[in-house]
N, C-alpha and C positions, 0 to 999 in steps of 0.2 A: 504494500500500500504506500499511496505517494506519502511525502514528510508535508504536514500540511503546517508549517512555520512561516510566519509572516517575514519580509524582508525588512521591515521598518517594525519601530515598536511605539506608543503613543508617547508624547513629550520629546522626541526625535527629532531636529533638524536637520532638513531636507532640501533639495533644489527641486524648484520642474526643471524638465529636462528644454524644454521647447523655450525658455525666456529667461533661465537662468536666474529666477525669481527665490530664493531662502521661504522655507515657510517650515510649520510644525505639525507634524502629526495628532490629530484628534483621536482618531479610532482608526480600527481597519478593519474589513469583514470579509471571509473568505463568501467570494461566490460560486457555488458548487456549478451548476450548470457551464459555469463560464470558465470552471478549475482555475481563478486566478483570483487576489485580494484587490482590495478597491479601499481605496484609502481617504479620508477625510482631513481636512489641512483646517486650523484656526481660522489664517489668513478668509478663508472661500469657505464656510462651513455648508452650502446651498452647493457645491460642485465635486462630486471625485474624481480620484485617478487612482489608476493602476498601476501599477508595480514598475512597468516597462517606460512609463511618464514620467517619473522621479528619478533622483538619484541622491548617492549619500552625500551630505553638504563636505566642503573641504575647509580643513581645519587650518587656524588661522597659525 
């Protein structure tokens, strides 16, 4: 069975990937139908993204 472990964890600082924008993890929810996590950001709490959207922020 797949390892179902989220790649981000909430309170987590994050990029998107598409604007290079910093933002924090709220939640994340596996979606089974879709087998991938879908993430919620403070910044945008009305928008997610998934896993291949984000990336880990680089440290200063």
């Amino acid at each position: 069975m797949k390892n179902l472990n989220s790649l981000f964890k909430a309170g987590q600082s994050v990029s998107i990937k598409e604007t290079g924008e910093n933002v924090t993890i709220l939640r994340s929810k596996y979606i089974k139908n879709m087998k991938r996590f879908s993430y919620v950001v403070k910044e945008y709490p009305s928008t997610f993204y998934f896993e291949e959207e984000l990336k880990e922020s680089e440290s200063l």
